[in-house]
C-alpha positions in Angstrom: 109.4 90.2 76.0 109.7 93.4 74.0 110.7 96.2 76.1 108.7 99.6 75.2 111.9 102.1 75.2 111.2 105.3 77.4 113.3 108.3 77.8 113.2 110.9 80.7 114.9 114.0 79.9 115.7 115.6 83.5 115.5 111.8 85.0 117.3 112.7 88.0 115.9 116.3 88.4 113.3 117.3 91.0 110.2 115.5 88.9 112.1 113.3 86.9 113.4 111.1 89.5 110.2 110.8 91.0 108.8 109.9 87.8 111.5 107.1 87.6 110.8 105.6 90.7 107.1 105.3 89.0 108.2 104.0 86.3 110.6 101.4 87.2 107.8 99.3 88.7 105.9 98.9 85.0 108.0 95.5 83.8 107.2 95.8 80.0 109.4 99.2 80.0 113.4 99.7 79.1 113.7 103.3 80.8 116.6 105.7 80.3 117.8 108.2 82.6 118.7 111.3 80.4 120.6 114.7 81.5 123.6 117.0 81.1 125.4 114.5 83.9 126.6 111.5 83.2 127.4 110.1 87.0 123.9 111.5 88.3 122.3 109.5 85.5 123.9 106.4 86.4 123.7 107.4 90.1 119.9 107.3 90.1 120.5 103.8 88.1 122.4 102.4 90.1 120.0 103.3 92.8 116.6 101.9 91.9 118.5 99.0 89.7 118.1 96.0 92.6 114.5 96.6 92.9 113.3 97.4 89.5 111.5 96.2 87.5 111.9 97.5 84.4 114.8 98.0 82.8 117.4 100.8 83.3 120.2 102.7 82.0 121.2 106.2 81.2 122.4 109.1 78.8 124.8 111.8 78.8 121.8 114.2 76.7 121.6 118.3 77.1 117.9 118.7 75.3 118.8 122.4 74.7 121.7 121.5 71.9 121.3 120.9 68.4 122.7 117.4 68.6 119.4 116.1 70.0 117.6 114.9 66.9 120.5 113.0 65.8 120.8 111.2 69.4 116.8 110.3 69.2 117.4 109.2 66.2 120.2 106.6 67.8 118.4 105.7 70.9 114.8 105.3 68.9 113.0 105.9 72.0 109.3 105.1 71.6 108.7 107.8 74.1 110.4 110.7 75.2 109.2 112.2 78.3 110.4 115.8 78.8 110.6 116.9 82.9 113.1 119.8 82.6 111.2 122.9 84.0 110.5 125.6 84.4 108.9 125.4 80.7 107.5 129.4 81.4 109.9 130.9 77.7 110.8 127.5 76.8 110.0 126.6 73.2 109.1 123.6 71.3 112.2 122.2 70.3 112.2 119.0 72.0 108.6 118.4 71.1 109.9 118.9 67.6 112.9 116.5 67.7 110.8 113.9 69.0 108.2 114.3 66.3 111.4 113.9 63.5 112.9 110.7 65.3 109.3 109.1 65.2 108.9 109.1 69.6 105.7 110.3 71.3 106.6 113.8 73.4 105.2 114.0 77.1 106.0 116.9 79.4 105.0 117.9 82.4 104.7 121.5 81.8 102.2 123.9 83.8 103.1 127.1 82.1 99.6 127.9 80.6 101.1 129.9 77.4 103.6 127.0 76.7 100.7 124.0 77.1 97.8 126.3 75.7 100.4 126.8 72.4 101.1 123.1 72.2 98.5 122.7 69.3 100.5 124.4 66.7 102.5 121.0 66.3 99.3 118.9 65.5 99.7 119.1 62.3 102.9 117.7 62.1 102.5 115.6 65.1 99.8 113.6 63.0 102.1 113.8 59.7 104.3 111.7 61.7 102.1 109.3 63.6 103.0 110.7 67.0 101.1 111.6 70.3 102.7 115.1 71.3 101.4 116.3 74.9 102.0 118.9 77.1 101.0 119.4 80.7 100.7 115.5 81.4 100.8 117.3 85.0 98.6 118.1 88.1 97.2 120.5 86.2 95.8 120.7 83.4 95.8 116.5 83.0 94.9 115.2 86.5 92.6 118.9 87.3 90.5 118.5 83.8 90.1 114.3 84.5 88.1 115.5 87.9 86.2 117.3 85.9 85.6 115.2 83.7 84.4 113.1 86.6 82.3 116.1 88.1 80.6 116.8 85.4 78.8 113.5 84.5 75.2 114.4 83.9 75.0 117.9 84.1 73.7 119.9 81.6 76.3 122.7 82.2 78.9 123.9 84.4 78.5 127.4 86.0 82.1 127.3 88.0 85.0 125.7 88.7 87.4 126.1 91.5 90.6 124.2 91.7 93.5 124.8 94.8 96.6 123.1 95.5 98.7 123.8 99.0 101.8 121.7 99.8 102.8 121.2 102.8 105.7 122.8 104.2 108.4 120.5 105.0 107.6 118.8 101.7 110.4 118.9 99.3 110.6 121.8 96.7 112.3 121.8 93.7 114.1 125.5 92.3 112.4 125.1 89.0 109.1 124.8 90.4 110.3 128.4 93.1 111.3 129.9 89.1 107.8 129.2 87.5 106.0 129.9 90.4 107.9 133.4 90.6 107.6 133.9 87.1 103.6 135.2 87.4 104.1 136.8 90.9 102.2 140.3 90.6 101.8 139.8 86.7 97.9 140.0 85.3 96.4 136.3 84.8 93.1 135.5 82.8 90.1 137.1 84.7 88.2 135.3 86.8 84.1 136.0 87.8 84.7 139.4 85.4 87.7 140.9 87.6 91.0 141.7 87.3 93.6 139.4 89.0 96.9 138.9 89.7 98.9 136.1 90.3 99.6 135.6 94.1 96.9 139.2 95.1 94.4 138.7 98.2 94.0 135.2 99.9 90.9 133.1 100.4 90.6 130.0 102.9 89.8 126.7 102.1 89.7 123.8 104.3 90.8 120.1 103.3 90.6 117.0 104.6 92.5 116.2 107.9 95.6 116.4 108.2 95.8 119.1 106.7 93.1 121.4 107.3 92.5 125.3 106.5 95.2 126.6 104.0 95.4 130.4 102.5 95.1 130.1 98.7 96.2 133.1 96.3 95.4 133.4 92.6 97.7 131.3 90.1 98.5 130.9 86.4 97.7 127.6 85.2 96.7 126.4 82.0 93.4 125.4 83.2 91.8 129.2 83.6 92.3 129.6 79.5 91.3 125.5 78.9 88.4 124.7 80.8 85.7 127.3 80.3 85.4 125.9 76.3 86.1 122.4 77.7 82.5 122.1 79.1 79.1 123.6 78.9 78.5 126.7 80.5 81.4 127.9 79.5 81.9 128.0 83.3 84.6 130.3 85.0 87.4 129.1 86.9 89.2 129.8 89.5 92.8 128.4 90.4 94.5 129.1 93.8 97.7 127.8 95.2 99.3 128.0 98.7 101.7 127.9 101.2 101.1 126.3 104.6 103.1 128.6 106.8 100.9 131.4 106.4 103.6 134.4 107.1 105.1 132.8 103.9 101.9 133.3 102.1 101.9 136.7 103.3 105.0 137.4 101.9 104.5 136.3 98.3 101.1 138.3 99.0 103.6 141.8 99.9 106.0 140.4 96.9 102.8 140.5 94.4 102.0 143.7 95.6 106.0 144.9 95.2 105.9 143.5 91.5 102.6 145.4 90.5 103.4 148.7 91.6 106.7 148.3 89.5 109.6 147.8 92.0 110.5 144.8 91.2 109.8 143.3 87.6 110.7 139.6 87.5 110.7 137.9 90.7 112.0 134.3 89.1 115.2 136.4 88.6 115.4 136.2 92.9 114.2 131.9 92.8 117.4 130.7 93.9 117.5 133.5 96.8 114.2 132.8 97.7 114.2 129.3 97.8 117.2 129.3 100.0 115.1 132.2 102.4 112.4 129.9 102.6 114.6 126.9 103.0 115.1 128.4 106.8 112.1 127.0 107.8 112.1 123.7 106.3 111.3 122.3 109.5 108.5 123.7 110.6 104.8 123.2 109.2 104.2 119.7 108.0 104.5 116.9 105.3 100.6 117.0 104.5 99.9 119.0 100.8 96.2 118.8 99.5 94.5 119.4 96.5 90.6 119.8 95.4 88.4 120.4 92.3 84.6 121.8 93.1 82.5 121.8 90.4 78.9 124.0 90.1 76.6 123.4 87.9 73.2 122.5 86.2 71.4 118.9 86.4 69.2 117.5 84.1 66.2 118.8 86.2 67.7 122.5 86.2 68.6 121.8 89.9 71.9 123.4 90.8 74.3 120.8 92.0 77.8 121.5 93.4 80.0 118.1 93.9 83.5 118.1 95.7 86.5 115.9 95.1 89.5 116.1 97.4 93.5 114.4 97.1 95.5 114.2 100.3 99.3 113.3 100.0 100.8 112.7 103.5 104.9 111.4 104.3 106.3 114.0 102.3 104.5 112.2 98.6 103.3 115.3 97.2 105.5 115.5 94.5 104.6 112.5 93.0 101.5 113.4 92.2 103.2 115.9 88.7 104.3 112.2 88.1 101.1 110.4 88.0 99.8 111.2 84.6 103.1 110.5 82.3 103.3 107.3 84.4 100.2 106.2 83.3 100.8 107.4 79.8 103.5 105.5 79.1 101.9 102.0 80.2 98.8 103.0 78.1 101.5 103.9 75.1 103.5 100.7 76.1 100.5 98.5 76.1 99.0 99.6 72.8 95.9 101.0 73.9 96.1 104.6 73.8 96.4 105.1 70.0 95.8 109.1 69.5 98.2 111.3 67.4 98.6 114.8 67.1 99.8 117.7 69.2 97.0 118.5 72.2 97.2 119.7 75.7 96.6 116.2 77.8 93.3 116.4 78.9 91.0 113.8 78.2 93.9 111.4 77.7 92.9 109.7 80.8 90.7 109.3 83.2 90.3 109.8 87.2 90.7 105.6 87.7 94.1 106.0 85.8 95.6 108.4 88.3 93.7 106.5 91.2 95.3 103.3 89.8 99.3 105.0 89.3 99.0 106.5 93.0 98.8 103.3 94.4 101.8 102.4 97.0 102.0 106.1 97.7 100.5 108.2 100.6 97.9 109.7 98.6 94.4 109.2 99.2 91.4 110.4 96.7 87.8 111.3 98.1 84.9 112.6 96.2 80.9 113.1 95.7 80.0 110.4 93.3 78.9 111.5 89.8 
């Protein structure tokens, strides 16, 4: 059997040796571990090797030096997926080496500026037969497929509110502190015609058990500048994120507050700090992390119908769920039957049934009002 040749820039990182362990299980794939260390590489390699079942090896690969089209160009990956965050001021040049050695590009990017800007590589993207996607992530790609579910058979959508809250002995990765940092007290897209600011005020939302109630604060996602011209309605949205130990939650609340009035003007320049502060109470809270998509909208009858849809991920498997999507890309890409070209924020890629399907073994359970 042909092995469909996949490499994961960052394959030991935070995401990208989750995203191994995903793909290791798909048998039809030859994956390599890439990254600017050799023996972590191999380490991770040597690790998953005795039950995988794909194949495995690894790289020595920095994807910010200029020898990286030249090294696609030997490995002739037929997919390069790129996990290296944060991707807030990171700019295309992996996307564009990929596109020169003739591999499809996958990241898992939730910087809205750096997925929303994705489409200026279409056209070259489609000059050389490639699929070039970015935020193949829990949001925009598994967020928009919800909708997508949602949405079946109404005439428009009014409003859409997404949240995510991980719990808080769940594992946390410093790139993820640094992009999360990066919008703290800056001005996001506005939201039901008001000002806002990433991580100002806190609402309450209650998820399935075991979690429960969590605080939720405005966030910058690529979904608040996607989704309203996604559907019709053009229906506002509304994306809050959250921390389960709520004196935490208070504090990037006081830290938002800090940044706006001007004392402090970049509080990713602190992530390593801060994620060593927070760190201290690593043992407290829970495993349990939630996520949820509400739709509102119009039926066919003019009736105003509001359907819920809800992800639970208990044992710590939270993380995965960035993962889900580029997993299930590359099997579509490895099987032949996901065939698009061009440069496009990955939405409508896939749908809710390919997440449900890639989650499966994991502690993640899926519940919402059928559409």
């Amino acid at each position: 059997m042909d092995h469909y040749r996949v490499l994961v820039i960052g394959g030991y990182g935070f995401f990208g040796r989750r995203l191994v362990e995903r793909l290791a299980r798909q048998e039809r794939l030859h994956v390599t571990v890439a990254g600017r260390s050799a023996r972590k590489a191999e380490g991770l390699v040597a690790a998953l090797r005795p039950k995988a079942m794909a194949r495995l090896d690894s790289v020595e690969l920095d994807a910010m030096a200029d020898s990286l089209p030249g090294l696609l160009g030997q490995l002739r990956p037929g997919l390069v997926i790129h996990t290296s965050g944060p991707f807030q001021g990171q700019d295309y040049r992996v996307a564009l080496a990929c596109m020169s050695a003739g591999a499809h590009y996958v990241d898992l990017a939730d910087g809205r500026a750096f997925v929303q800007g994705i489409g200026a590589l279409d056209a070259g993207a489609k000059a050389s037969g490639v699929l070039v996607t970015s935020g193949a992530s829990s949001v925009p790609s598994l967020s928009s497929a919800v909708v997508d579910r949602l949405a079946r058979g109404l005439r428009e959508i009014k409003f859409i509110d997404i949240g995510i809250s991980p719990g808080n002995k769940t594992e946390r990765g410093l790139s993820t502190v640094a992009g999360i940092l990066s919008y703290c007290g800056k001005a996001l897209p506005a939201s039901e015609g008001r000002e806002v600011f990433g991580w100002s005020g806190a609402y309450r939302h209650r998820y399935p058990a075991p979690v429960g109630s969590r605080l939720l604060s405005p966030c910058d996602v690529p979904d608040l500048a996607l989704l309203p011209g996604r559907y019709a309605g053009q229906p506002t949205v509304r994306f809050g994120a959250g921390l389960e130990l709520e004196f935490l939650h208070h504090g990037m609340n006081l830290m938002a507050w800090l940044a706006r009035i001007g004392l402090v003007r970049d509080w990713s320049a602190y992530a390593s700090l801060l994620k060593r502060a927070a760190d201290l109470f690593k043992t407290w809270g829970s495993d349990a992390g939630a996520m949820h998509v509400s739709v509102s909208g119009t039926g066919s009858e003019g009736t105003t119908l509001q359907r819920h849809w809800a992800l639970v991920a208990t044992d710590g498997d939270g993380p995965y769920v960035p993962t889900l999507a580029a997993s299930a890309l590359a099997r579509k890409l490895a099987a032949g039957t996901l065939c698009t070209t061009g440069a496009v924020p990955c939405m409508g890629l896939l749908s809710l049934e390919d997440f449900e399907d890639e989650a499966q073994g994991l502690k993640i359970t899926m519940t919402g009002d059928p559409a």
